[in-house]
mmCIF entry with sequence, helices, sheets and N, C-alpha, C, O atoms, coordinates in Angstrom:
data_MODEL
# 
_entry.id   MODEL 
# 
_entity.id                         1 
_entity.type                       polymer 
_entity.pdbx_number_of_molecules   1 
# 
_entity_poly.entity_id                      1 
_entity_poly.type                           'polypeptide(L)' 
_entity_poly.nstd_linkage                   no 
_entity_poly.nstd_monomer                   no 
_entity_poly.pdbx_seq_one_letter_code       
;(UNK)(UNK)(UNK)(UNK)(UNK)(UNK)(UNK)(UNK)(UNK)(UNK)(UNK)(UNK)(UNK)(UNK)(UNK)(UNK)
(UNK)(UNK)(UNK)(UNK)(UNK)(UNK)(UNK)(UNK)(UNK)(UNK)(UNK)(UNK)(UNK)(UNK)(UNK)(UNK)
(UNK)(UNK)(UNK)
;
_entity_poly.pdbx_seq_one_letter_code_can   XXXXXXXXXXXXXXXXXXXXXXXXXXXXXXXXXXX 
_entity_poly.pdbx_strand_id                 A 
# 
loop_
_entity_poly_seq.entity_id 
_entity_poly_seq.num 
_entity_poly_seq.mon_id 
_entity_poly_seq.hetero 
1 1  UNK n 
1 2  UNK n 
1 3  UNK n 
1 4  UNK n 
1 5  UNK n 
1 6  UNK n 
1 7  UNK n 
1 8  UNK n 
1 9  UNK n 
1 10 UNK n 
1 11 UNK n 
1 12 UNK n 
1 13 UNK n 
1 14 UNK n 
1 15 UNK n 
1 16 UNK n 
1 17 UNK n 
1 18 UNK n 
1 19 UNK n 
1 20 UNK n 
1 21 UNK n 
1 22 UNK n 
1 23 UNK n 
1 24 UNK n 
1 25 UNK n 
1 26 UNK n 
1 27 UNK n 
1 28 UNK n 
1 29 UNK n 
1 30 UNK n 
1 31 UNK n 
1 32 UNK n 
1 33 UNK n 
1 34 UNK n 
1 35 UNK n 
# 
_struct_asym.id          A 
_struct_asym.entity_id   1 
# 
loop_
_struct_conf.conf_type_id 
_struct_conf.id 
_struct_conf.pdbx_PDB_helix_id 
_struct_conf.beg_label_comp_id 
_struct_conf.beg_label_asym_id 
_struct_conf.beg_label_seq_id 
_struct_conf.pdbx_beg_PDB_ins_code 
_struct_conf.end_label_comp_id 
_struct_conf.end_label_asym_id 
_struct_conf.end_label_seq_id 
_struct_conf.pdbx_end_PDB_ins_code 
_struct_conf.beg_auth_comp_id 
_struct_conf.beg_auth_asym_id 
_struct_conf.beg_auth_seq_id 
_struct_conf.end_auth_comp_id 
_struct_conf.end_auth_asym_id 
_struct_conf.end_auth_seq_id 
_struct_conf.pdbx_PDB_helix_class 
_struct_conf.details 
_struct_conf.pdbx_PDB_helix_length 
HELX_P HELX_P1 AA1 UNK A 3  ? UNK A 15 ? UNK A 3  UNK A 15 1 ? 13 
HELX_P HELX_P2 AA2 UNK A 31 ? UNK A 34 ? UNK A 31 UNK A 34 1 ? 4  
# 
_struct_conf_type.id          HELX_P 
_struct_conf_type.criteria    ? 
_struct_conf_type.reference   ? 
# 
loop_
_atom_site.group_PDB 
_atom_site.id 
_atom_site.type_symbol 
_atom_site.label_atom_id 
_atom_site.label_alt_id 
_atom_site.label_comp_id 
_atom_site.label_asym_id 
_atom_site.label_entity_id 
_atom_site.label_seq_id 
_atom_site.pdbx_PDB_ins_code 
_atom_site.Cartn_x 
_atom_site.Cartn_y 
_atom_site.Cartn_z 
_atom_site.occupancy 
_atom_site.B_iso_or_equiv 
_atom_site.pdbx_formal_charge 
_atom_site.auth_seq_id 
_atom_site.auth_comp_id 
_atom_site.auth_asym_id 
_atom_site.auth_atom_id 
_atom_site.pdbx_PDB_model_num 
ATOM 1   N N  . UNK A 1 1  ? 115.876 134.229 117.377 1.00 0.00 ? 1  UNK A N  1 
ATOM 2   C CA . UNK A 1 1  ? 115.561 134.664 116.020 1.00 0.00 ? 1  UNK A CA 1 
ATOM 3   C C  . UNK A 1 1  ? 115.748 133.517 115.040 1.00 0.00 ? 1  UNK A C  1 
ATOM 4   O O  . UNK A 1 1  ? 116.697 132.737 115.122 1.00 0.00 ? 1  UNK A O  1 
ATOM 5   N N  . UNK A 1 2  ? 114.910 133.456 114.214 1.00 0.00 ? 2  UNK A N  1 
ATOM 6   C CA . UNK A 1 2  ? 115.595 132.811 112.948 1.00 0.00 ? 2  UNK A CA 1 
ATOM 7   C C  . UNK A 1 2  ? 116.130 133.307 111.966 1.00 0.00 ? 2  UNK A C  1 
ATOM 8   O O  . UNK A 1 2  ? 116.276 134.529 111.983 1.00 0.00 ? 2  UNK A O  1 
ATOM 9   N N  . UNK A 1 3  ? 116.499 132.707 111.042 1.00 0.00 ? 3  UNK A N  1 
ATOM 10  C CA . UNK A 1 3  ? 117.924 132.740 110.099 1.00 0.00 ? 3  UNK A CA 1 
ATOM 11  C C  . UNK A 1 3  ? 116.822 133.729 109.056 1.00 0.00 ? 3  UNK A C  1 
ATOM 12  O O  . UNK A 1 3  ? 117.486 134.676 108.634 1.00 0.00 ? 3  UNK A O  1 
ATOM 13  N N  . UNK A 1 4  ? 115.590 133.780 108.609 1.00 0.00 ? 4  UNK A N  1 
ATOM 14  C CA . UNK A 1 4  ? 115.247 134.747 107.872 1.00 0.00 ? 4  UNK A CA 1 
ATOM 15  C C  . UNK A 1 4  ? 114.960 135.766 108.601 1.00 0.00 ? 4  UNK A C  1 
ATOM 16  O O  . UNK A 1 4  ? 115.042 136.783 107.911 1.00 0.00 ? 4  UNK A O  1 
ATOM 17  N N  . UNK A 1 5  ? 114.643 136.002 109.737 1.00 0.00 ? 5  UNK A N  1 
ATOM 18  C CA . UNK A 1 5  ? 114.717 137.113 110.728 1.00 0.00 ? 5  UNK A CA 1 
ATOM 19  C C  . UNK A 1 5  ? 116.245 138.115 110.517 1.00 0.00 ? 5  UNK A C  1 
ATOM 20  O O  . UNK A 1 5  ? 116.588 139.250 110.187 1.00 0.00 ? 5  UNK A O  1 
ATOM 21  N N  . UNK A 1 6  ? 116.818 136.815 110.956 1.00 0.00 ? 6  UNK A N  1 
ATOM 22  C CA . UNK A 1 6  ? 118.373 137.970 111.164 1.00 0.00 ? 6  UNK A CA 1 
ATOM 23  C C  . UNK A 1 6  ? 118.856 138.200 109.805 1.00 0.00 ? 6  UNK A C  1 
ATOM 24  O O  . UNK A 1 6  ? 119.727 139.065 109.713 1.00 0.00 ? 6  UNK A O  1 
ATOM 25  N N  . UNK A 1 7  ? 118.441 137.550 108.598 1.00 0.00 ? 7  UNK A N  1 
ATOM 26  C CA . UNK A 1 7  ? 118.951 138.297 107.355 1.00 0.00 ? 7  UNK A CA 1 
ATOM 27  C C  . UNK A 1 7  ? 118.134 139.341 107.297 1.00 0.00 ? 7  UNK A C  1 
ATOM 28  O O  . UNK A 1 7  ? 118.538 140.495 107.158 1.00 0.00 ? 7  UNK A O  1 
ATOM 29  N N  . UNK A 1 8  ? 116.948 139.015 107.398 1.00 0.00 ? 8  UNK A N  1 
ATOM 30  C CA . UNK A 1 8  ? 116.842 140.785 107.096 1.00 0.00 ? 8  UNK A CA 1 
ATOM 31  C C  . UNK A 1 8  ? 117.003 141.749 107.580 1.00 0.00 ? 8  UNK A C  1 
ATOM 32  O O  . UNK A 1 8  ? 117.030 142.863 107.055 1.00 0.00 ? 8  UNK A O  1 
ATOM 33  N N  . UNK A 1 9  ? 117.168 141.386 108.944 1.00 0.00 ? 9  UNK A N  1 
ATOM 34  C CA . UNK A 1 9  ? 118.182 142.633 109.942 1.00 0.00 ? 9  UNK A CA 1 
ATOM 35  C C  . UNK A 1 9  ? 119.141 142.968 109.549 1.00 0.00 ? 9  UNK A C  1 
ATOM 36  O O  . UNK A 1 9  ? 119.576 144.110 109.698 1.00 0.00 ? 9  UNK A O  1 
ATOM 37  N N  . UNK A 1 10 ? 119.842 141.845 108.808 1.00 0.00 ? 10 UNK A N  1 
ATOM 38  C CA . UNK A 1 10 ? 121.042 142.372 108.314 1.00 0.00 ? 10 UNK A CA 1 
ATOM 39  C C  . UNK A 1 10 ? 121.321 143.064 107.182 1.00 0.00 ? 10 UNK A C  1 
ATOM 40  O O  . UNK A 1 10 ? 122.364 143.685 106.974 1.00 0.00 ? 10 UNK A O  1 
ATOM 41  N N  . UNK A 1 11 ? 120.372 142.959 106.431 1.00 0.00 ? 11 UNK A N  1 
ATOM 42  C CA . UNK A 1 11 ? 120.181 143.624 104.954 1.00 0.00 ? 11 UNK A CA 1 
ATOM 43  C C  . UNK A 1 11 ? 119.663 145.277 105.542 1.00 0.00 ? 11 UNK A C  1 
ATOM 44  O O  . UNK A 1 11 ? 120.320 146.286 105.286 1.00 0.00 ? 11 UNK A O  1 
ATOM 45  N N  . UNK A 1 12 ? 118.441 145.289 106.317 1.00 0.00 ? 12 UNK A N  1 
ATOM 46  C CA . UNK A 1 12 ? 118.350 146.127 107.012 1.00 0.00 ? 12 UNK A CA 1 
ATOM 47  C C  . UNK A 1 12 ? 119.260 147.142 107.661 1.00 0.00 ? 12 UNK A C  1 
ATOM 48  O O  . UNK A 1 12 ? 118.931 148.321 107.536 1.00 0.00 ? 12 UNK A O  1 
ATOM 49  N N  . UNK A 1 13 ? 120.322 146.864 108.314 1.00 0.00 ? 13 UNK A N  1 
ATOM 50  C CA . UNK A 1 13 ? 121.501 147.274 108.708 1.00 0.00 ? 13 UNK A CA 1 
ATOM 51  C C  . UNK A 1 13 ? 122.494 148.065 108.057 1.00 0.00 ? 13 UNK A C  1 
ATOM 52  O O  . UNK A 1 13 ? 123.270 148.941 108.438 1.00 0.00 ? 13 UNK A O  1 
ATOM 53  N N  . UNK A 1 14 ? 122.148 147.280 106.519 1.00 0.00 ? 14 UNK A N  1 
ATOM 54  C CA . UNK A 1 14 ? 123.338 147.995 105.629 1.00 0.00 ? 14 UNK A CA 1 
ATOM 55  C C  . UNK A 1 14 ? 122.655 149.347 104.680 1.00 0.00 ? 14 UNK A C  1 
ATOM 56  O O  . UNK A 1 14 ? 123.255 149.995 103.822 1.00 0.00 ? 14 UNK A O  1 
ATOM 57  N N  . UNK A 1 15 ? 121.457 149.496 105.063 1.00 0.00 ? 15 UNK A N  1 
ATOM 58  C CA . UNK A 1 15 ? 120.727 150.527 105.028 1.00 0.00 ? 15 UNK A CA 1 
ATOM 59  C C  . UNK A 1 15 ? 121.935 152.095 105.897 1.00 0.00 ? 15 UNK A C  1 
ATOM 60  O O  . UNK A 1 15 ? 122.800 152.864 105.480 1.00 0.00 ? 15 UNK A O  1 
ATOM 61  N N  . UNK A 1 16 ? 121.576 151.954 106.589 1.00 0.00 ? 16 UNK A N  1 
ATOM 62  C CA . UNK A 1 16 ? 123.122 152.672 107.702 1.00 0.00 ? 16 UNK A CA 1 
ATOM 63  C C  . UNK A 1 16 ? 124.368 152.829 107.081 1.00 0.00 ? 16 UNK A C  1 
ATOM 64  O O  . UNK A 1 16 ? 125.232 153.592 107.513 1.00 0.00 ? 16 UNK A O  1 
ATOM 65  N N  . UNK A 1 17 ? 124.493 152.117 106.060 1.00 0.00 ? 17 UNK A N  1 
ATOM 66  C CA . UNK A 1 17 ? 126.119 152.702 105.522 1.00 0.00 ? 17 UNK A CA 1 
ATOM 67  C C  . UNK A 1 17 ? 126.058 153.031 104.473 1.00 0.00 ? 17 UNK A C  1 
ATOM 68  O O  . UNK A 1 17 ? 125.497 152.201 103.758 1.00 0.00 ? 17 UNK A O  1 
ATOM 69  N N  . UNK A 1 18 ? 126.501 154.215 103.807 1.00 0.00 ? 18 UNK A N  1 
ATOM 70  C CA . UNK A 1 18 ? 126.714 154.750 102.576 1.00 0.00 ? 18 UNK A CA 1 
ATOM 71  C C  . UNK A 1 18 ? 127.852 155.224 102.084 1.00 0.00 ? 18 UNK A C  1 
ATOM 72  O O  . UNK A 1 18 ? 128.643 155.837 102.801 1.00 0.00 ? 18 UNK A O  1 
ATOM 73  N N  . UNK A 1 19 ? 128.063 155.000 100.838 1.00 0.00 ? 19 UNK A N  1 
ATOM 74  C CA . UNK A 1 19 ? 129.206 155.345 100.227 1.00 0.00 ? 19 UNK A CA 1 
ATOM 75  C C  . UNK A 1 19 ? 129.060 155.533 98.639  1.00 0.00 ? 19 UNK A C  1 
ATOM 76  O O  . UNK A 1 19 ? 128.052 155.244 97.994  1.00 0.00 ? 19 UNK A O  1 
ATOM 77  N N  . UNK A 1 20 ? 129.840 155.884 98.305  1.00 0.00 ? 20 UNK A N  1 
ATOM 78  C CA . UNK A 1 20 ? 130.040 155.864 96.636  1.00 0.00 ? 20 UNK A CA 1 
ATOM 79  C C  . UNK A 1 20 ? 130.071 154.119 96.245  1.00 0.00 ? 20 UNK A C  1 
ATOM 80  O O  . UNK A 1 20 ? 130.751 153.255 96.799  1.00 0.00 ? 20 UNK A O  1 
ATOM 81  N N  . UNK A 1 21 ? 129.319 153.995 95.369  1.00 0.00 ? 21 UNK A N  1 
ATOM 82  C CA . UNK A 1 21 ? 129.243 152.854 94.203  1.00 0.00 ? 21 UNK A CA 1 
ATOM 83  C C  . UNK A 1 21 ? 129.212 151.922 95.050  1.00 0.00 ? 21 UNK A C  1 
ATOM 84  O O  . UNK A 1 21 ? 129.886 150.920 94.811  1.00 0.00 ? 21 UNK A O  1 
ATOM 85  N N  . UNK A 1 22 ? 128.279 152.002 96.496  1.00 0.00 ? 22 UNK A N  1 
ATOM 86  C CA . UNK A 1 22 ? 127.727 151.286 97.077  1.00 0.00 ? 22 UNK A CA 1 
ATOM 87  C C  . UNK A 1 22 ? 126.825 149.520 96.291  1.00 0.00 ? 22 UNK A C  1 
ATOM 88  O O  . UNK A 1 22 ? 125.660 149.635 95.909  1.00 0.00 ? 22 UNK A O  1 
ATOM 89  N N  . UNK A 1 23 ? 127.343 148.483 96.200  1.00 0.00 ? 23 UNK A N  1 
ATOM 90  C CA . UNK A 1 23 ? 126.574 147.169 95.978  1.00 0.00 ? 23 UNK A CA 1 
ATOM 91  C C  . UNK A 1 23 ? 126.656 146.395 96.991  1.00 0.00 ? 23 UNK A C  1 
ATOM 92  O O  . UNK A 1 23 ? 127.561 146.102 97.773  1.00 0.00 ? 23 UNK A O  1 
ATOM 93  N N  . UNK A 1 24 ? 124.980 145.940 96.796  1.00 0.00 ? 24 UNK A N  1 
ATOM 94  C CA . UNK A 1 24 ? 125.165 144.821 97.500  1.00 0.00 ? 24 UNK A CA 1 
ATOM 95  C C  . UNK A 1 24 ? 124.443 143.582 96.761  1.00 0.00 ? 24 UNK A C  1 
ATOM 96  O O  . UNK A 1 24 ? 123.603 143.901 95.920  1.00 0.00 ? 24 UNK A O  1 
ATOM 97  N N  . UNK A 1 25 ? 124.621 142.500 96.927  1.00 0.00 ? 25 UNK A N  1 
ATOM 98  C CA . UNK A 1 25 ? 124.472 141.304 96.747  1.00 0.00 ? 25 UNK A CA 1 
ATOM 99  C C  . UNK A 1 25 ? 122.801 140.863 97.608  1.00 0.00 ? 25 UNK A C  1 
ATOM 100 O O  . UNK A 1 25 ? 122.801 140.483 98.779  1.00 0.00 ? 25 UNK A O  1 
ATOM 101 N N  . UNK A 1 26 ? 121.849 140.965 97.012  1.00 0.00 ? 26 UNK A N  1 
ATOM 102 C CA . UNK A 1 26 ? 120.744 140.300 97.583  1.00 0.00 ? 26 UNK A CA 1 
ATOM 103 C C  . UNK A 1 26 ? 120.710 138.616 97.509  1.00 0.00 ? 26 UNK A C  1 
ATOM 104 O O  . UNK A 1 26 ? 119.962 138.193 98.390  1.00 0.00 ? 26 UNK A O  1 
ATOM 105 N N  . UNK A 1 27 ? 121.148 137.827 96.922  1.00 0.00 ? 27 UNK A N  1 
ATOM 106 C CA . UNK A 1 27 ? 121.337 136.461 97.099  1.00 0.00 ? 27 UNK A CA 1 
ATOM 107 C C  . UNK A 1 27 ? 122.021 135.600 97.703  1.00 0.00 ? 27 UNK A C  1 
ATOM 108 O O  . UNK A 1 27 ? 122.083 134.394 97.465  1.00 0.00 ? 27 UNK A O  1 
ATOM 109 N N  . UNK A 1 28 ? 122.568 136.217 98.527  1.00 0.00 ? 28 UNK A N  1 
ATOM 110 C CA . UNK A 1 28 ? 123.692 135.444 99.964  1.00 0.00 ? 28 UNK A CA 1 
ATOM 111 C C  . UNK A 1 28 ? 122.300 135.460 100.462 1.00 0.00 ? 28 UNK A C  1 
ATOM 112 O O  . UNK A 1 28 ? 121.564 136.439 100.584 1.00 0.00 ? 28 UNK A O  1 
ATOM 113 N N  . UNK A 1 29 ? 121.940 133.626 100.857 1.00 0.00 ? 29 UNK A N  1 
ATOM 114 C CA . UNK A 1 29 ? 121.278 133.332 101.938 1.00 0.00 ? 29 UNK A CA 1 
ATOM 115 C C  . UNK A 1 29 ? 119.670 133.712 101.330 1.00 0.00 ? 29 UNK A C  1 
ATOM 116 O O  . UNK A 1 29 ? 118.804 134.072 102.128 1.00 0.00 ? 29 UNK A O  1 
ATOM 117 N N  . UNK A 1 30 ? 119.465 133.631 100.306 1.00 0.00 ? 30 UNK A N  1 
ATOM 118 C CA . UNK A 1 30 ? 118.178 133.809 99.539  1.00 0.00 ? 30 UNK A CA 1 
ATOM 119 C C  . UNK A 1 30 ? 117.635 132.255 99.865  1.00 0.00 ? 30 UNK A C  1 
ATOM 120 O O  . UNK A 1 30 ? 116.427 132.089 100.028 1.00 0.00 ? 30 UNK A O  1 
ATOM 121 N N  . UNK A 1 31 ? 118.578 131.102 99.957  1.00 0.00 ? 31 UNK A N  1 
ATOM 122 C CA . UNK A 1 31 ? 117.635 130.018 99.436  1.00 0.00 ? 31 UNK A CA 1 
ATOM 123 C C  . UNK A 1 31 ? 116.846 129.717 100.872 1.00 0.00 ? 31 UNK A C  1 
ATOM 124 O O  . UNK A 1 31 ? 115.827 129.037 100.989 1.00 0.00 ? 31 UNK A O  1 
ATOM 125 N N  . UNK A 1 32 ? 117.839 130.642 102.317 1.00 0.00 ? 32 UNK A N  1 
ATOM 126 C CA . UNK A 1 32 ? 116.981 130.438 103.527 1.00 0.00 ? 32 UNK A CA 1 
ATOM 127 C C  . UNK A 1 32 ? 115.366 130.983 103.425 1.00 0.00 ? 32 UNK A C  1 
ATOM 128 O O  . UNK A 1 32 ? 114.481 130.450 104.094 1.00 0.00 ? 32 UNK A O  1 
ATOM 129 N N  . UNK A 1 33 ? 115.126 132.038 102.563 1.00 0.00 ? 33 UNK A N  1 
ATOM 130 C CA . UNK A 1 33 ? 113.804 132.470 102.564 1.00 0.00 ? 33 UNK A CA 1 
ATOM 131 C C  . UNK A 1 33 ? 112.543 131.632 101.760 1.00 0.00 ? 33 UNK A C  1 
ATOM 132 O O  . UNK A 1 33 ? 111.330 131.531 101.948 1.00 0.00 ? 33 UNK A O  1 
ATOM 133 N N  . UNK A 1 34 ? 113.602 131.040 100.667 1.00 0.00 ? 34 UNK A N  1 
ATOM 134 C CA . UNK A 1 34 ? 112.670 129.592 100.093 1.00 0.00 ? 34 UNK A CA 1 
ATOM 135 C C  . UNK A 1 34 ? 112.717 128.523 100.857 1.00 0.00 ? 34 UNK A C  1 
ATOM 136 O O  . UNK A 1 34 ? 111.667 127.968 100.535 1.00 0.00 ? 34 UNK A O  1 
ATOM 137 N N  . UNK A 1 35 ? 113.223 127.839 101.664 1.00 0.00 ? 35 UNK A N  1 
ATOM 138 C CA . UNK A 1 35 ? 113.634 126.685 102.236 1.00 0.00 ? 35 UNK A CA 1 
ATOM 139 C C  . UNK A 1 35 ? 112.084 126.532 102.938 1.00 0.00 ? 35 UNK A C  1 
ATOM 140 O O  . UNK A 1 35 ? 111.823 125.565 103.654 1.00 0.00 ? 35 UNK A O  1 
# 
């Protein structure tokens, strides 16, 4: 896989967990998708 592959699996992933006042951070590892 590559590194923009497995981020979005991983962003993907956190789809699966829920909770109250759930955030997440979309810019960890953003600049791999520009690079």
């Amino acid at each position: 896989k590559t590194l923009v592959e497995a981020r979005a699996n991983a962003y993907k992933a956190t789809e699966l967990v829920q909770f109250d006042n759930k955030y997440m951070r979309h810019d960890i590892g953003k600049a791999i998708d520009e690079a």
